[in-house]
C-alpha positions, -999 to 999 in steps of 0.1 A, spaced: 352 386 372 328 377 341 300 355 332 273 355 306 237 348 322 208 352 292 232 366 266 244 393 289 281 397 302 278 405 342 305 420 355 325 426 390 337 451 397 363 458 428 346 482 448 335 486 485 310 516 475 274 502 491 249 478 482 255 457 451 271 489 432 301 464 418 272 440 402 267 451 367 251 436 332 263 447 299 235 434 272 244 435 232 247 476 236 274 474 252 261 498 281 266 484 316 239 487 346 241 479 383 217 441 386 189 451 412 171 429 434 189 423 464 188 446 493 214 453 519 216 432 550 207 457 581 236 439 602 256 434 572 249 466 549 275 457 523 276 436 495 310 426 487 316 404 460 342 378 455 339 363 419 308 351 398 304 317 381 275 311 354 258 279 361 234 273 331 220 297 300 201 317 326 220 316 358 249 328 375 265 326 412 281 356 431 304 346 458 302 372 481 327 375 514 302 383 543 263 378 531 263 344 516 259 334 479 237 354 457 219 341 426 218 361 392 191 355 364 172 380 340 148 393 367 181 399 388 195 389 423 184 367 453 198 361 482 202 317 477 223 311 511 208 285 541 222 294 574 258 304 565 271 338 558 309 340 564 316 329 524 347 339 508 344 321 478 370 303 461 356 281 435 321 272 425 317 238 400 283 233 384 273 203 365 241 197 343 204 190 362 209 215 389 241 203 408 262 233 421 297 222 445 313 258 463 342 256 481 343 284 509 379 296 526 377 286 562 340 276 559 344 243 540 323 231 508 287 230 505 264 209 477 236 221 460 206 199 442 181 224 437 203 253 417 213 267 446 181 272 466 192 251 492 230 236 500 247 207 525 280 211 538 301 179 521 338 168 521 337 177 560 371 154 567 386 118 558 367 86 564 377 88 601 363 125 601 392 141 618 407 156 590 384 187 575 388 206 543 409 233 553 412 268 533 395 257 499 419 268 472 395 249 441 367 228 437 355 202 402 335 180 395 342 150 374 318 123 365 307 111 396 338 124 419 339 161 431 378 171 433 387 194 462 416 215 466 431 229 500 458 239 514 468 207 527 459 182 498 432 173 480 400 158 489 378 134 465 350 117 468 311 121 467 287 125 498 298 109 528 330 91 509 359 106 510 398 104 505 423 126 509 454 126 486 482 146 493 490 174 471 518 190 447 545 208 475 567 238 459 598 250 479 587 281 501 551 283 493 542 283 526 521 250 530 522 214 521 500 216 486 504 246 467 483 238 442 452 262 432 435 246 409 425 215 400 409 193 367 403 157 355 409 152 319 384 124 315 412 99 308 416 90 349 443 116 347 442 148 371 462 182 369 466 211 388 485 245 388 502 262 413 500 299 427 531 307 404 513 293 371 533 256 371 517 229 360 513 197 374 501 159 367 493 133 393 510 100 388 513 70 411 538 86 432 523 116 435 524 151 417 547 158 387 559 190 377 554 196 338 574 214 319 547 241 309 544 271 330 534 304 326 490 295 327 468 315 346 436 291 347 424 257 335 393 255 315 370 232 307 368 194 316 370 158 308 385 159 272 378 198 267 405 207 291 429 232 279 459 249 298 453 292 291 479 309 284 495 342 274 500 328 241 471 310 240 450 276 249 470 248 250 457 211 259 473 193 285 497 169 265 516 144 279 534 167 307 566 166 290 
């Protein structure tokens, strides 16, 4: 995983070798060096990292699986978690003035004002409350709605307002939505892609399958989305 914080590329590596060893910053020498500044939890003595995501010039997140999320700046790492630890990240969304949305497998997602310093757990079920963001597969925000992936659907909303649509189902996948990621093209029109790089759009009947397959991510937002591909970016089109 990558993300540039300051002008430098951190890096994460998969490893299981101690404290932080898989955290590393490569500057404009292009020599790497393991980010200090946060030390091993006694009950939890390794740092195992599950993806970073920059948030602004200066920042990044590091999802980590056991010891909550970790914040990455020039001086280094801190510890930015508030009373959760079992984190395996899927997603983390970060929007301009400090707002930071990260959707947790089994945990559920949490909200940050504050740049991560201090978070609330959101999207906690439907408007009757039974019905809980399962494993979060993807989380974005868009405009004033944050879009949240799971297995089951997708949740959207803000605060304590929620709905839940159902999601894009593919033929032994193993559970009712199978998509992974999720995006608003500023237009009112949402996509996804599955596990097995299909593409989808919503329409008023639900999910359509689009003809392009073969993308490994969405990037960007609003009218900056763009499909990546082996070949190349490609926007989203008119699912044809």
């Amino acid at each position: 995983a990558l993300a540039q914080v300051d002008g430098r590329t951190l890096l994460v590596l998969d490893s299981a070798d101690g404290p932080l060893p898989n955290l590393y910053a490569c500057g404009a020498d292009g020599v790497a060096s393991p980010v200090a500044g946060v030390a091993a939890d006694d009950a939890l003595p390794a740092v195992e990292p599950s993806g970073i995501w920059p948030l602004d010039a200066g920042h990044a997140l590091l999802g980590t699986f056991r010891t909550g999320p970790i914040l990455v700046s020039r001086a280094g790492a801190a510890y930015a978690r508030t009373g959760f630890r079992a984190t395996l990240t899927s997603a983390v969304a970060a929007a301009a003035g400090g707002e930071i949305v990260l959707a947790l497998m089994s945990t559920g997602v949490f909200h940050s004002t504050d740049g991560g310093r201090s978070w609330t757990p959101i999207a906690t079920g439907a408007a009757d409350g039974n019905k809980p963001v399962t494993d979060a597969m993807d989380v974005a925000i868009a405009g004033q709605r944050i879009l949240v992936a799971d297995f089951n659907g997708i949740s959207i909303g803000r605060d304590d307002r929620w709905y839940r649509s159902g999601g894009a189902f593919v033929e032994g996948g193993g559970r009712p939505n199978a998509l992974v990621e999720v995006a608003d093209d500023g237009r009112g029109g949402l996509w996804g892609r599955d596990f097995a790089g299909g593409t989808w759009r919503q329409a008023t009947g639900g999910w359509t399958a689009c003809a392009q397959g073969g993308v490994t991510r969405l990037d960007g937002e609003g009218e900056s989305l763009v499909f990546a591909t082996a070949a190349g970016f490609l926007h989203p089109g008119d699912c044809d």
